[in-house]
C-alpha positions in Angstrom: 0.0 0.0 0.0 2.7 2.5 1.3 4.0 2.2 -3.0 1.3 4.8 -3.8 1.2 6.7 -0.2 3.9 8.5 2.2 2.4 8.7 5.3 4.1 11.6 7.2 1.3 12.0 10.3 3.8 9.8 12.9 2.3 9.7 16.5 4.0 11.8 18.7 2.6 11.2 21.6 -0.7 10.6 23.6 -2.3 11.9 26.7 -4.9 9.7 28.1 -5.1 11.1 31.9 -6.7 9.4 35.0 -6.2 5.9 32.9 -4.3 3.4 34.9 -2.7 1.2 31.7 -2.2 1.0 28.3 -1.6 -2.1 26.2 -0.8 -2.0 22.4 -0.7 -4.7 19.5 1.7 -3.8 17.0 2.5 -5.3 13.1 1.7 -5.4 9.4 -1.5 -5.0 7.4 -2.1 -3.5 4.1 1.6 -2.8 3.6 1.6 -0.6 6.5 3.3 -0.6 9.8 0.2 -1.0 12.0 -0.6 -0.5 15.4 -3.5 -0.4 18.0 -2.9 1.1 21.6 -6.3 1.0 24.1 -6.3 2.3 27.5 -8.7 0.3 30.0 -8.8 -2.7 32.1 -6.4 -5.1 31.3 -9.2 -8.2 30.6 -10.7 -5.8 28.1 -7.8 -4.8 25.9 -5.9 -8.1 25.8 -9.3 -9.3 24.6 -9.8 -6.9 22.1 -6.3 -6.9 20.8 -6.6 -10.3 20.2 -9.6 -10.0 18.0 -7.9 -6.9 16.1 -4.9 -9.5 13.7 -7.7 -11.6 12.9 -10.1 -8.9 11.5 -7.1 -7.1 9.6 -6.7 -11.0 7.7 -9.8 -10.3 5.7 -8.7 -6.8 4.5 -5.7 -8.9 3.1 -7.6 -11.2 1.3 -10.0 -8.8 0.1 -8.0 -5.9 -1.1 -4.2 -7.2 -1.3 -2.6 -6.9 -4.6 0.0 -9.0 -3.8 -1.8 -11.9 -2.8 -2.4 -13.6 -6.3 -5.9 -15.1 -4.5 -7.0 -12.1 -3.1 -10.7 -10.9 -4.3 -9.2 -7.8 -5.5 -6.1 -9.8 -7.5 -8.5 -12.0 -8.9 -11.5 -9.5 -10.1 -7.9 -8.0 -12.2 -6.7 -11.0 -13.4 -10.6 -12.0 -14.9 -11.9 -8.5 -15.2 -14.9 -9.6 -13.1 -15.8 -11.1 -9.8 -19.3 -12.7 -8.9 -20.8 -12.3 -5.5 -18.6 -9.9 -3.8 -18.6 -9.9 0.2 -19.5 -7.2 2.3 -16.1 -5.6 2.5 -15.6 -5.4 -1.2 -19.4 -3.9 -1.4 -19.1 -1.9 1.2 -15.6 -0.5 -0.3 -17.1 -0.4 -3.4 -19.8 2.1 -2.3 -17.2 4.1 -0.4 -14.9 4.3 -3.3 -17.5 5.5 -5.7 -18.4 8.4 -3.0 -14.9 9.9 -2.7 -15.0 9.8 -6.7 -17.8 12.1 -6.9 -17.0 14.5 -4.3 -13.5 15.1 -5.2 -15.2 15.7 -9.0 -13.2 12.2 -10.3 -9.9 12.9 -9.0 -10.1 10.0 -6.5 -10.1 7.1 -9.7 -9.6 3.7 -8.5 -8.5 2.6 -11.7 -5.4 4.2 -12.0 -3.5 1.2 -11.4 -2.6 -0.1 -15.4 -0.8 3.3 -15.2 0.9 3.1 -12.2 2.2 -0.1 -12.9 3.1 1.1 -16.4 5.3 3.8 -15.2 6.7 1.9 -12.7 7.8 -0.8 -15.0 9.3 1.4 -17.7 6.4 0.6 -20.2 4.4 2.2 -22.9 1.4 4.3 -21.2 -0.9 4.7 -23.8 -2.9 1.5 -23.3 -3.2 2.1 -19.6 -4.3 6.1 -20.1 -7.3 4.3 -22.8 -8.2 2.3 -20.1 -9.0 4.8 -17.2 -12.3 5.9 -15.7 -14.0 5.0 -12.6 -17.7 5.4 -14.5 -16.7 2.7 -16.9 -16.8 0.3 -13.9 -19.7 -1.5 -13.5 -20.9 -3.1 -9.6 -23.6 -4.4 -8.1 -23.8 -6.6 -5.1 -24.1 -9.5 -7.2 -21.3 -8.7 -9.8 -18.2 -6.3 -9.9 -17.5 -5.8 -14.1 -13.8 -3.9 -15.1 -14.0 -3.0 -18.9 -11.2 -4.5 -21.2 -7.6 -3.4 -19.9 -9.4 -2.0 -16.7 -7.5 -2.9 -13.1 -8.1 -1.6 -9.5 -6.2 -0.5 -7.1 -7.5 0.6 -3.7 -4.6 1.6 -1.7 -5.8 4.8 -1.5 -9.1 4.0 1.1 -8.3 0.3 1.9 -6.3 1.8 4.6 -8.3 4.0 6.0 -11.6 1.7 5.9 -9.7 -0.9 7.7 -9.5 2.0 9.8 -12.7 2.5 10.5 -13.5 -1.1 10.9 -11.2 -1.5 13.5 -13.0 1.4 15.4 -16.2 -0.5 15.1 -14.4 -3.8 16.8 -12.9 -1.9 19.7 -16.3 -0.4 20.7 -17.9 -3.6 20.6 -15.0 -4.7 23.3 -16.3 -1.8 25.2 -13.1 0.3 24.2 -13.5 4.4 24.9 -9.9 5.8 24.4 -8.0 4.3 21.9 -5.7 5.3 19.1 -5.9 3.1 15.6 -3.0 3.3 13.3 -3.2 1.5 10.1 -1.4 3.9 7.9 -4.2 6.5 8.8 -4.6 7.3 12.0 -8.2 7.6 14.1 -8.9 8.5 18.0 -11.3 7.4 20.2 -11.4 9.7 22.9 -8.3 11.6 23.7 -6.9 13.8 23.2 -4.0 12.6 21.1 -1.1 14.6 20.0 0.3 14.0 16.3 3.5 15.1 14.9 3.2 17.0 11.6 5.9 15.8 9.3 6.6 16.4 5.4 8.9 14.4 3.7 10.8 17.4 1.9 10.5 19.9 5.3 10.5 18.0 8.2 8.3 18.4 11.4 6.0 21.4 10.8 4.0 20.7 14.1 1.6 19.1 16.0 -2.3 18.3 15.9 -4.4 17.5 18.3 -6.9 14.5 17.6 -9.7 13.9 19.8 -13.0 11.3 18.4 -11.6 12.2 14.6 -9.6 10.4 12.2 -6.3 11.8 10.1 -4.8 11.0 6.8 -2.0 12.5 4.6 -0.9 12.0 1.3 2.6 13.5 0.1 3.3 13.5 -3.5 7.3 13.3 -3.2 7.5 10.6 -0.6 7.9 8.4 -3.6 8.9 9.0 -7.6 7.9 6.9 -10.5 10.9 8.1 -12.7 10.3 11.7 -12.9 6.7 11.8 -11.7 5.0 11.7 -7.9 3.8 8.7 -7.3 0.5 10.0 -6.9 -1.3 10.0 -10.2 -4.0 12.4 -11.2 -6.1 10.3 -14.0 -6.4 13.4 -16.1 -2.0 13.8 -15.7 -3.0 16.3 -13.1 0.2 17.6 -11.9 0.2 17.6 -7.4 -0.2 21.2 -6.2 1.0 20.5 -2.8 3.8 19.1 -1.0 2.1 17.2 1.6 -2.2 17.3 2.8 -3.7 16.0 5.8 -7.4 15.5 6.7 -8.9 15.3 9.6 -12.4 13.8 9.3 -15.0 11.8 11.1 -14.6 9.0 9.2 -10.7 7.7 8.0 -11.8 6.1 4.6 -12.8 9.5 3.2 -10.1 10.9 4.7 -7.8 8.6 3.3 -9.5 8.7 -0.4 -10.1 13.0 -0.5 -6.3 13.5 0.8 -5.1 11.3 -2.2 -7.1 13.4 -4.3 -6.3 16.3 -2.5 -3.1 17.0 -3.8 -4.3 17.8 -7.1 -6.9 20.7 -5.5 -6.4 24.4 -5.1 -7.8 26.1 -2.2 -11.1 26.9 -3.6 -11.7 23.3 -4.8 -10.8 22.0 -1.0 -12.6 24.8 0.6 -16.1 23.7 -1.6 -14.6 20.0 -0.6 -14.4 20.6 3.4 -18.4 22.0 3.3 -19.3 19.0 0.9 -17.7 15.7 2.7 -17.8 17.3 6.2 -14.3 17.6 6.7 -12.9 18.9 9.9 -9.9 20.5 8.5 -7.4 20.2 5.6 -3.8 21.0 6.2 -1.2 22.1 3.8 2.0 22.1 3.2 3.2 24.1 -0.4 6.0 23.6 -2.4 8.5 25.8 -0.3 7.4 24.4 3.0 4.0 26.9 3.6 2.1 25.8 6.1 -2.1 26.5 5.4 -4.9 25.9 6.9 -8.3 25.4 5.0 
C-alpha cells in the first residue's frame, strides 16, 4: 500500500489522563506498519487486541494486490468477480463516493498506469483504459472494462480503519488510538507530529473522536513523476495534505485526491464531505490551513 502513499502523520505522543494502563498490539496489514494502543482494564484490551490481527486478515484477502488469490487480484486477473462480500461492497460504495465528491480525481482505476510507469512501459494502453464510471458493480457482480484494473490503496487503509474502530467499541473500548497507515482516535486527546517528507516536522495536531490521513506527493517517484497520479495527468499542487475527518476512509481517499486541489476546490470539498480540516503544506514548505 505504502507504493502509492507517504504517510508523514507519525504519533508523537498521547495523553490519556486518569487511565491506569495502556496495552498495544503492533505489526503489518495492508503494507503498512500497524498499530492499536487502548487504555482500560487489562481483561478488556488483551481481549480486544486479540480480536484486532484476525479482523485485519480479511482486509488482506480482500483488497491485497499481492496476494495472487486475493478478491481484489482476482477480479484484475478476470476483469470480473461474482458475489462480492460485504467488505468489497461496502468499499465499493465508499470508493465510488470519494469519486464524486472530489469531481473524479479520487479514480480507482489508475492502477494499469501506475504499474506502467513503474515498469518502464508504454502508457498509452493504460491512459485508454482509465475511468471510474466505466466500472460497472452491483452486489451481485463487480465488471472492469477491457484493460481495466483496480487499485485501492488509496481507502483500503483507512476503511480498515474505520473497521477496527467499530471492533474496539464492541470490546467496550473508549480511548483508543488506531494506526493503520491512517490514524483515528477514540477519545483523547492525542497529540500527532506534523511531518513532510521534503520539510520535516511542521508541528503538531491534536486529535480527539476524529480520524487523520495524509498524502505526500514526493515521498515516492515513478521516474520523474510523484507517485501519486492524477487520472487526467494532473500535476500535485501540494507538498504534503492532511485531513482530519470523522470517518478515516474519506479521509484517506479525499487526501489522495487532495493534492491535485487548489484552495477553492478544497474549501467547496471541506463544506461538501464534512471535513474537519485540511492541512497544507506548499511547495516551499508553507504551512495552510483550509
Amino acid at each position: 500500500m505504502k507504493r502509492r502513499r507517504f504517510i508523514t502523520l507519525a504519533a508523537a505522543f498521547a495523553c490519556a489522563p486518569a487511565l491506569a494502563r495502556a496495552d498495544t498490539w503492533s505489526g503489518q496489514a495492508l503494507g503498512a506498519e500497524v498499530s492499536v494502543t487502548l487504555h482500560g482494564p487489562r481483561e478488556m484490551t488483551q481481549r480486544a487486541l486479540a480480536d484486532v490481527p484476525r479482523l485485519l486478515v480479511n482486509f488482506e484477502e480482500a483488497f491485497s494486490l499481492f496476494r495472487p488469490t486475493s478478491h481484489l487480484s482476482r477480479l484484475n486477473m478476470m476483469g470480473q468477480l461474482r458475489d462480492p462480500n460485504a467488505l468489497m461492497r461496502t468499499l465499493m460504495a465508499r470508493a465510488d463516493e470519494a469519486h464524486r465528491l472530489s469531481g473524479g480525481l479520487f479514480d480507482p482505476t489508475i492502477q494499469p498506469l501506475w504499474d506502467a510507469l513503474a515498469r518502464g512501459r508504454d502508457t498509452a494502453p493504460a491512459r485508454a483504459s482509465l475511468g471510474w464510471h466505466r466500472v460497472r458493480y452491483s452486489d451481485r457482480m463487480i465488471e472492469l472494462q477491457t484493460g481495466q484494473a483496480l487499485t485501492f490503496n488509496g481507502i483500503a487503509q483507512g476503511f480498515a480503519t474505520d473497521v477496527v474502530r467499530l471492533l474496539l467499541r464492541k470490546h467496550g473500548v473508549q480511548t483508543a488510538l488506531v494506526n493503520i497507515g491512517e490514524q483515528a482516535a477514540m477519545g483523547g486527546p492525542f497529540t500527532l507530529g506534523l511531518e513532510d517528507p521534503t520539510h520535516g516536522h511542521l508541528g503538531t495536531r491534536e486529535l480527539r473522536d476524529m480520524a487523520i490521513a495524509t498524502s505526500s506527493p514526493a515521498a515516492m517517484r515513478l521516474g520523474d513523476r510523484a507517485h501519486i497520479l492524477g487520472p487526467r495527468g494532473e500535476t500535485p499542487l501540494w507538498s504534503t495534505v492532511s485531513i482530519e475527518a470523522p470517518s478515516a476512509t474519506m479521509a484517506d481517499a479525499l487526501s489522495t485526491a487532495a493534492v491535485f486541489m487548489d484552495r477553492p476546490a478544497l474549501e467547496r470539498l471541506k463544506v461538501a464531505a464534512g471535513l474537519k480540516r485540511i492541512t497544507l503544506v506548499d511547495p516551499d514548505g508553507n504551512l495552510q490551513t483550509v
